[in-house]
N, C-alpha and C positions, 0 to 999 in steps of 0.2 A: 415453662409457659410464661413467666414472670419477669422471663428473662427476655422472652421475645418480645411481650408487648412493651417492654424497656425500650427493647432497640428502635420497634416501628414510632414510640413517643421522640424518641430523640431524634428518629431520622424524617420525620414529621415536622417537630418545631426546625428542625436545622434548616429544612427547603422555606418554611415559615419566614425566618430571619433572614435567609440568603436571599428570597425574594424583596424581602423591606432594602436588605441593604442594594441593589439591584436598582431598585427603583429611585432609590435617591440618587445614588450615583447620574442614573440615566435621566432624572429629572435636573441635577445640577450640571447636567453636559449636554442639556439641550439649550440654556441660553447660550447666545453666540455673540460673543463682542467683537468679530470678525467684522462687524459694518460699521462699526466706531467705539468708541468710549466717550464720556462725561469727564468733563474737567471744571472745577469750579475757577471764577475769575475776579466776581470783587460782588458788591451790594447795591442795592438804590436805598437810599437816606430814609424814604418813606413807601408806608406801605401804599400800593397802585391797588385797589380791587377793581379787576375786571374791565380795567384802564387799555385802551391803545397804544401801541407800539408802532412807529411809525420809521422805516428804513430812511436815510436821509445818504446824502452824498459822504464821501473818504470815510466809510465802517462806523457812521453815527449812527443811534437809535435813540430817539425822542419816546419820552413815555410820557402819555399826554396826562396833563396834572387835573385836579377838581380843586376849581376857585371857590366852588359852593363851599366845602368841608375845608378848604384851608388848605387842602396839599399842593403843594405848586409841583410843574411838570420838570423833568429832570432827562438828562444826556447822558447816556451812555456811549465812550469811545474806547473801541474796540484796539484801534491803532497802540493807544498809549493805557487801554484798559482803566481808562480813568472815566470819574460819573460827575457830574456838574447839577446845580440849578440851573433851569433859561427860565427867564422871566421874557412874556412876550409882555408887548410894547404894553405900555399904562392902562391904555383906555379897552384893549383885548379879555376878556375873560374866557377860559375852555373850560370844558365839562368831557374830558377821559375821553372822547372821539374823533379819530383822524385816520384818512390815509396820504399817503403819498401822490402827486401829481405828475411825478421825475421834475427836473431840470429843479430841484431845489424848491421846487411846490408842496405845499402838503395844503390838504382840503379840512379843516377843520370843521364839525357837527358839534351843535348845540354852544353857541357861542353869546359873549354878550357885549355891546359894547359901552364901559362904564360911561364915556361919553353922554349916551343916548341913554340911560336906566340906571336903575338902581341895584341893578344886577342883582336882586336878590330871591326872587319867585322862582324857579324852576321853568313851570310851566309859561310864564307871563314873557320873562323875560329872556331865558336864552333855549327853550325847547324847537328847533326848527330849525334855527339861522343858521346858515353857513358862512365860512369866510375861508379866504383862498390866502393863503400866508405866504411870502416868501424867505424862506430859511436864510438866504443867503447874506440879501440887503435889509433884510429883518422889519419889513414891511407890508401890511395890509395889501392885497392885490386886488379885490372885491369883495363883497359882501352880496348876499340874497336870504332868500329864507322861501323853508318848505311849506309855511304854515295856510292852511288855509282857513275859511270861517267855520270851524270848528275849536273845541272845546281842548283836547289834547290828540298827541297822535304815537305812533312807535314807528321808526325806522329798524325794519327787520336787518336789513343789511344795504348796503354799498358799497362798489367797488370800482376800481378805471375801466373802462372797453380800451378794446386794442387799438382804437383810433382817436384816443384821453380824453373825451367823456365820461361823463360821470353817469353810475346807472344805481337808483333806489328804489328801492319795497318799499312803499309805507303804509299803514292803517293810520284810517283819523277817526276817530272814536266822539262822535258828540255826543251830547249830555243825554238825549232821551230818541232817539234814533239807533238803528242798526250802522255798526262800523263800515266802513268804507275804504276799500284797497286799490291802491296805483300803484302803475312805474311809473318812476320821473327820469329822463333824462335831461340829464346839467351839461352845460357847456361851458366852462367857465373858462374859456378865451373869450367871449361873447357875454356871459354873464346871465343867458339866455335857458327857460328851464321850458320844457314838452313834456306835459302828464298825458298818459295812457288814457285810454276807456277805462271806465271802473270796473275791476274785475271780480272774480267770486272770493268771497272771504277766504283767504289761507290761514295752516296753523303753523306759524315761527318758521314762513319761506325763506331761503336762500337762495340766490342766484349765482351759476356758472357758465361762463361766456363759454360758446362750445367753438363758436367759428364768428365772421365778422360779422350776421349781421342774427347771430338766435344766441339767445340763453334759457339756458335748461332753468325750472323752477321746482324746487324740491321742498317738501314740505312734511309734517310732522302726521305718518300714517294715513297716507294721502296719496291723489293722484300724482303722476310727474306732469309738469307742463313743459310745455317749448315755447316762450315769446319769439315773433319774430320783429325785430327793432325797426326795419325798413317800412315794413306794411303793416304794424300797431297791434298783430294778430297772436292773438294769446290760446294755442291748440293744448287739446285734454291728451296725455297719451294712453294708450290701453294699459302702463304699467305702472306699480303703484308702489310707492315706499309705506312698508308694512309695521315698521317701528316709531319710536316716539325719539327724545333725547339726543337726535340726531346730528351725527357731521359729516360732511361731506368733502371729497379733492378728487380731483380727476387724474388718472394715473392711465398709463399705456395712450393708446391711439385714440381710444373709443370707449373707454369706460371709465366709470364712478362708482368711488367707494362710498359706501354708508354704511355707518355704525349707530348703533342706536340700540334700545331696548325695548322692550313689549309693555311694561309697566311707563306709564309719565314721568315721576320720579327716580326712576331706574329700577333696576331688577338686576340680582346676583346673577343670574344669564344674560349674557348681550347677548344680541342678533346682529350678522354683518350681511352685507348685500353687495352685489357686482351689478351695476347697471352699463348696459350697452345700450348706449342711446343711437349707435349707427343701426340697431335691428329693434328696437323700442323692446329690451326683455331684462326681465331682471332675475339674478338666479343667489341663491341664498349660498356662503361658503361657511368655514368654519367658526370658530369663534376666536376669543381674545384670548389671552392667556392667563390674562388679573382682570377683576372687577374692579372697573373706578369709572361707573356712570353715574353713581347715586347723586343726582341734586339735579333741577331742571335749570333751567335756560335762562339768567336771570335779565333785569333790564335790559342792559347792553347785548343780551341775546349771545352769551359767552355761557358756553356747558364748564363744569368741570374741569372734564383731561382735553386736550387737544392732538391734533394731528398735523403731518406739514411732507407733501415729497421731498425726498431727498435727491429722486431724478426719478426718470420714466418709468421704473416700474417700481418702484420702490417708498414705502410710507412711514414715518417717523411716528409713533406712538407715548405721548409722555403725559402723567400728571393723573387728574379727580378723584375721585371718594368710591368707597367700597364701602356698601351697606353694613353698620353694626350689626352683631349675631346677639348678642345679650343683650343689650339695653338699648333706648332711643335716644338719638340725636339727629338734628336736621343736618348738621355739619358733617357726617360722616366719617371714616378712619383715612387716613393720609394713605396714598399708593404713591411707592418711588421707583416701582417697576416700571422699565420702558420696553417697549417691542417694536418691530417693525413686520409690513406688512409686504410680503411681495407676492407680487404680481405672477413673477414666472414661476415659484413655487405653488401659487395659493394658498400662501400657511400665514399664520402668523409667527413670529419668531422673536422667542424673548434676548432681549442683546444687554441684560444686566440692570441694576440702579443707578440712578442719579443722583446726585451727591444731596438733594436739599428733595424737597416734596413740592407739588407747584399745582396753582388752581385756577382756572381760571386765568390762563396765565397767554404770553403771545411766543409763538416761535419764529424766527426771523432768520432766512438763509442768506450767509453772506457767500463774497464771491472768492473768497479762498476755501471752500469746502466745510465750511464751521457753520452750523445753525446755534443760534442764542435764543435764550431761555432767559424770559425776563418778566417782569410784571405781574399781576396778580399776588395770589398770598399763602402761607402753610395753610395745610386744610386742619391743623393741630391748631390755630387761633381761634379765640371765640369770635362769634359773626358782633357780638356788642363792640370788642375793639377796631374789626374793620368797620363799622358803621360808625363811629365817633372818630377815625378819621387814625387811627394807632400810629404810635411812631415806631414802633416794627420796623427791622429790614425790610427788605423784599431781597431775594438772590439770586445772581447771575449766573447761570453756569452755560459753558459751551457742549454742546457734541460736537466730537472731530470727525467727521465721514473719514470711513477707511477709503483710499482710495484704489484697495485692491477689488473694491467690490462693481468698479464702471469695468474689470475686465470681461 
């Protein structure tokens, strides 16, 4: 009898073991580096937190500096894989905010010009102003500003319309009044700005140009909106983004992804979402395959990890924080898991680590199949030395899209 219940113990623990080892296996043969690999390529001199990234002409990437703390904005070239200072012109000061105009434009936010101030107030002197740079001739092109008679304000986001206007979120926040939410569209061939109606308070909107003349408006467990640009017309949709901590890109014909979590600060569960804004329905899929939401949205309205297509159906997944399990920290633990998201499978799909850890960081698709990873900072640094301004690397690394995966 002693003998049998021997055997059923050993033949017990053996399915026991066989099953662990089973699962590792099949747990280390589900990520798939079949859609690319990570390759590291050089550093930026200073740490960028939460700094823009701005694509420029022949494979540059400008990472825009903060005159406030002292870091000037620096070049990275892709071509000769080489990283430079740019000092823009004397009297220019930026504050980490830009995008691209094409033809050698970039739109600069929160600017100052020593000239005119003493550049040294935040709020006073450069929160608002725009200026329109030419990269090329290395010249001021115009100047304006968002500010109006109020107290401070937040640009949720900005981005080009497909006919180069300029289109912004912003809340203006005065001192003893309820906040106050507009579009603006910029014209800055013209120099010319058009604010919206004042619309209903949003929480940390984002806008995505759907066609030429509506952008979707997405918001932090909230309705979705449609602006439409032509007729000033801002419609509620019947469908509603359910999480907080949220990103969003638009992928396939007709739909948006959101990622986001049910807790503000994040939660060890994400929640991801499929929105079909051609039938206004949103339908919940699975989830991530690493936690790295933890930490909210900070100034600059930059989460943690980021996301980036890599083409139509297809979603880059890299970088943020994954909640401590023993003890507390606001910084959270570093994630170097990357995944991507597709479309025609609906899965997520782990495709390995990246060489460094990155937060808060920009992803930037170039036009030989490389997207670059730049800017921001290890989430392993304390927040005291990116706020005193660290002289930390920051590091660059590429993913190489496989190019077997457009077949």
């Amino acid at each position: 009898m002693k003998n049998v219940l021997r055997i059923l113990i050993f033949i017990i623990i053996s399915i026991i073991v066989f099953g662990i080892i089973i699962s590792i296996i099949s747990r280390n043969n589900k990520s798939s580096p079949d859609y690319g690999y990570f390759v590291p390529v050089n550093y930026l001199n200073r740490t960028h937190y939460a700094a823009d990234a701005i694509k420029l002409n022949n494979e540059q990437i400008l990472v825009v500096g903060n005159d406030l703390s002292g870091i000037p904005s620096e070049i990275y070239n892709r071509k000769d894989n080489s990283v430079n200072f740019y000092i823009f012109p004397n009297n220019l000061k930026v504050n980490k905010r830009g995008i691209s105009l094409g033809n050698n434009k970039i739109l600069l936010l929160d600017t100052c010009d020593f000239n005119k101030s003493a550049c040294r107030d935040f709020v006073k002197d450069y929160m608002g102003n725009i200026t329109v740079y030419d990269t090329n001739l290395k010249k001021i092109v115009s100047s304006n500003s968002l500010k109006l008679s109020y107290q401070s304000q937040i640009v949720y986001d900005f981005f080009c319309l497909n006919d180069g206007r300029v289109f912004f979120i912003i809340s203006y926040l005065p001192i003893k009044q309820k906040s106050k939410t507009y579009f603006v569209i910029y014209n800055f061939k013209t120099n010319k700005m058009i604010f919206s109606k004042e619309i209903p308070e949003l929480d940390i909107p984002k806008g995505i140009q759907i066609n030429k003349n509506e952008i979707l408006i997405l918001q932090n467990n909230g309705p979705i909106m449609k602006y439409n640009i032509q007729n000033n017309e801002l419609i509620k949709m019947k469908s509603k983004n359910p999480v907080n901590n949220s990103m969003y890109t638009k992928i396939g014909k007709n739909y948006i992804l959101i990622c986001g979590t049910k807790e503000p600060t994040g939660a060890s569960k994400n929640e991801n979402y499929l929105y079909d804004f051609s039938k206004d329905k949103i339908t919940r899929i699975g989830q991530m395959n690493y936690e790295r939401m933890y930490g909210e949205a900070n100034f600059n309205v930059k989460l943690p990890y980021n996301l980036l297509p890599i083409d139509s159906t297809r979603v880059l997944i890299t970088g943020g924080n994954r909640r401590p399990k023993w003890w507390y920290t606001h910084v959270g633990i570093r994630v170097d898991e990357a995944e991507i998201y597709d479309l025609d499978k609906n899965e997520f799909i782990p495709i390995g680590k990246s060489n460094y850890t990155h937060n808060r960081h920009n992803m930037i698709k170039l036009n030989n199949n490389e997207i670059i990873l730049i800017g921001g900072y290890d989430t392993y640094k304390r927040i005291s030395d990116i706020q005193s301004g660290s002289k930390d690397k920051s590091w660059i690394e590429v993913f190489k899209i496989n190019e077997k995966i457009k077949e």
